[in-house]
N, C-alpha and C positions, 0 to 999 in steps of 0.2 A: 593550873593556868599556864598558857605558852607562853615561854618567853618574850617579850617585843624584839625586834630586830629591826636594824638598821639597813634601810637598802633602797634601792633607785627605780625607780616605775616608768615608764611613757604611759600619758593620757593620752587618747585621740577622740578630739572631739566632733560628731559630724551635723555638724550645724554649721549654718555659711548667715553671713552679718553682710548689711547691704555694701558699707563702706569702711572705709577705715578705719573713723572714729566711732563705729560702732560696735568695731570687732575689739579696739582699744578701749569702750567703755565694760565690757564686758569678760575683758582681762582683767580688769582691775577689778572689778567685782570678786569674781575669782581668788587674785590675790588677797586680798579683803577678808576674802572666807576664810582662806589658809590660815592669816593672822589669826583670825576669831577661835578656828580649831582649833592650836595650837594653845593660847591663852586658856581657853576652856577647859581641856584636857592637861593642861600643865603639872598637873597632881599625878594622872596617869603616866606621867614621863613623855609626855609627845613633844616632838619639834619635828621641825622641817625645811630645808630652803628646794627653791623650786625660782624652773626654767617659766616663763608664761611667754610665750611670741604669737604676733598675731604676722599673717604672711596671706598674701594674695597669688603665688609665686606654685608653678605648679611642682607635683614633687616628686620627678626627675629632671627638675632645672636647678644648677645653684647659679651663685654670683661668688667674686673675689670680693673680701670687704675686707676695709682699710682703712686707715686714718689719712686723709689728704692730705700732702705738705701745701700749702697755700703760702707760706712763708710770711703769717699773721702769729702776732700775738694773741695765747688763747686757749682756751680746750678745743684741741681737735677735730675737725667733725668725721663723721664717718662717710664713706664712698662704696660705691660699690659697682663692678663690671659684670655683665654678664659672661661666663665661665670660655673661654675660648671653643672647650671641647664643646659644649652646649651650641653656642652658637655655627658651628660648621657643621652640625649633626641634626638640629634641628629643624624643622619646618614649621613657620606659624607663630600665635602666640604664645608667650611661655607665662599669661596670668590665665588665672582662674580664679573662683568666689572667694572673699576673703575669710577665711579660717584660724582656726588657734590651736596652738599645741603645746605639749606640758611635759617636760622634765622636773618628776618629783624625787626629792631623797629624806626621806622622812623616816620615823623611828614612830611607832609602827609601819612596816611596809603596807600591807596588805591592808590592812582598817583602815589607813588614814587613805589611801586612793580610792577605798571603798564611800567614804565620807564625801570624797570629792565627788566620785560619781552620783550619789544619791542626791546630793547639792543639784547638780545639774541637770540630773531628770527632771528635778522634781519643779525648780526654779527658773532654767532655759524650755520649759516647755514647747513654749509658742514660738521658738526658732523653727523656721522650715530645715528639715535634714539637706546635708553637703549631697553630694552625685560624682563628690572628685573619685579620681580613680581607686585613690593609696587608699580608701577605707576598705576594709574587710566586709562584705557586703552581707557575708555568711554571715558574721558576728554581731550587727548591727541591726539584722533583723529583728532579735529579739533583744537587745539592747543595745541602750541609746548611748551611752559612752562605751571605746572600745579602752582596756588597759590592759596590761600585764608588766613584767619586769624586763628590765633590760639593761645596758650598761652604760658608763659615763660618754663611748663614743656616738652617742646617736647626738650630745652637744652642740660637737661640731654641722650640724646635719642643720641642727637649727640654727646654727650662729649663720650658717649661709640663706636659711631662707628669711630670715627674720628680717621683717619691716619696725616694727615695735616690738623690746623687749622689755620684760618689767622681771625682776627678782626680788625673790623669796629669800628671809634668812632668818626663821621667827623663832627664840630657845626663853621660854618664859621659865624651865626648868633649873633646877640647878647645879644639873649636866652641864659640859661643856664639849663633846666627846667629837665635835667635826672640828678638826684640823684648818683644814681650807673653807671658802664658799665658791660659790659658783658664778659670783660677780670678779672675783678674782680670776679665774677660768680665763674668762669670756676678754679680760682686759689685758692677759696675756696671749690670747690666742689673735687678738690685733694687732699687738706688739709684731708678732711672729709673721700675720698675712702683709702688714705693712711694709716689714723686711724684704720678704718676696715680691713684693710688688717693687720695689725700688730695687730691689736688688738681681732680681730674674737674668738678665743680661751682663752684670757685671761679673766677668769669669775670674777676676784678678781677685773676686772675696773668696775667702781660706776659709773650707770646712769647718775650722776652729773657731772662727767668729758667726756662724750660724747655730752654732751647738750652742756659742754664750748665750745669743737672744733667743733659743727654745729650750735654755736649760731651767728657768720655774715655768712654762708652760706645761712642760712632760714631769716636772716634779708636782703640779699638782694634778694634769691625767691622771699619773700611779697611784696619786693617792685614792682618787673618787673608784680608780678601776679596782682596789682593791676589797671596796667595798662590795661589793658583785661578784670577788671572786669563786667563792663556793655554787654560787648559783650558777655562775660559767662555766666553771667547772662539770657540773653536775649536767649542764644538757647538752657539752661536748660531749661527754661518757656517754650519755642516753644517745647521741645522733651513732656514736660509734657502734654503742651495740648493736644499730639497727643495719648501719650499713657494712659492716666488717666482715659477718656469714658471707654477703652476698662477693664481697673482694675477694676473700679465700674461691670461692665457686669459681671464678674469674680467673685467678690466678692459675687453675689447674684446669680452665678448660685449653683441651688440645684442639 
C-alpha cells in the first residue's frame, strides 16, 4: 500500500451560482464535506485545511485588500481597491459569474481531492457549467471538476480575488504534523498589504521595518512552500529536460 502524503492541490470548480449568497451557501456545504471527510477517515490518518473563496471577480483582475484604519474601536474590517495596474490596462467590466475556488492541503493528496471531486459531480449536478475563461476547456470536457497539484503561492492569487472566504483546518487524527494553518496565512498577508497600503509613499520607512512586518508572513510561505517542494522540484526537472536540447541547438546555431 502507498504511503499517504502530505500536499497542496487547487480545485477549479466550473459551475457559476446566481448570486453571492448562493455561491456562499454552496462553499459551506463544501466546507461541511471536508469536515465530514476528514472525521470519517480519521482512522485512515486523513486531515486537511483548505482555502474555499467564492469571487465574482474575473481572473486576470485582482484588488489591493486591507484592513481600513477607520479610527473605530473593533475588528477591522477589510477594503479593497481595484489593482492600479488593472485599472489603466483594462477596458470594461472586471466581474463575471460568481464562482468558487479551493486551495486544498490535505494528507492524502490525491484521494482526498479525489473525494472532493466526486462530492461535486455527483451532489452539484444541476449547476449550469462556468464559460469563464481561466477554465481548461480541454479538461472540463470530460470532467466536471478540474484539479491537480500546485503550490502555497497560488494563496495569494485568491486572497486578492476573494469576496467570501471560509477555512478549513479539520485533524480528528492524532497526528499533529501542520506547523502553521492557512488562516494564519491569510491574517498575515493583511498585516503586510495593510503596511503597503499606508505605507506605499512614505520613503522615510527603513527596509528594516518592512522585513519586521513580513517576517511571520514569509515564515509561514516557507513553511507551506515546503510542502510541495519535491513536486516542484520534480516538474522544474521535467520542464528542463524538455527545453534544454532545444537551448543547446540555440546556443550553437551560427
Amino acid at each position: 500500500m502507498a504511503k499517504k502524503k502530505l500536499g497542496i492541490s487547487t480545485i477549479e470548480i466550473n459551475k457559476k451560482f446566481t448570486d453571492r449568497e448562493h455561491a456562499y451557501k454552496y462553499a459551506r456545504r463544501l466546507k461541511e464535506f471536508i469536515r465530514y471527510t476528514c472525521k470519517k477517515n480519521a482512522g485512515k490518518g486523513w486531515y486537511a485545511q483548505a482555502i474555499i473563496i467564492t469571487s465574482n471577480t474575473q481572473g486576470k483582475a485582482n484588488y489591493q485588500m486591507y484592513y481600513a484604519r477607520t479610527g473605530k474601536v473593533g475588528r477591522p474590517k477589510r477594503a479593497k481597491d481595484v489593482s492600479s495596474y488593472y485599472e489603466k490596462w483594462f477596458l470594461g467590466d472586471i466581474s463575471t459569474s460568481w464562482h468558487i475556488h479551493v486551495l486544498l492541503v490535505s494528507k492524502p493528496t490525491f484521494t482526498f481531492r479525489e473525494a472532493i471531486k466526486k462530492y461535486i459531480d455527483t451532489n452539484w449536478i444541476d449547476l449550469p457549467q462556468s464559460h469563464n475563461y481561466h477554465f481548461n476547456y480541454a479538461k472540463y470536457k470530460s470532467k466536471k471538476v478540474y484539479k491537480k497539484n500546485c503550490n502555497i503561492n497560488l494563496s495569494q492569487y485568491l486572497f486578492l480575488q476573494c469576496e467570501d472566504i471560509l477555512f478549513c483546518d479539520y485533524n480528528f487524527t492524532e497526528e499533529n504534523p501542520i506547523q502553521y494553518n492557512l488562516k494564519d496565512l491569510f491574517r498575515e498577508f493583511m498585516k503586510v498589504s495593510t503596511f503597503k497600503k499606508y505605507n506605499a509613499k512614505k520613503y522615510w520607512q527603513s527596509i528594516e521595518v518592512q522585513e519586521i512586518v513580513e517576517e511571520t508572513y514569509n515564515l509561514i510561505l516557507s513553511y507551506f512552500r515546503s510542502l510541495s517542494y519535491k513536486h516542484d522540484k520534480q516538474t522544474a526537472d521535467n520542464f528542463l529536460k524538455k527545453v534544454s536540447p532545444k537551448i543547446t541547438e540555440t546556443l550553437y546555431i551560427r
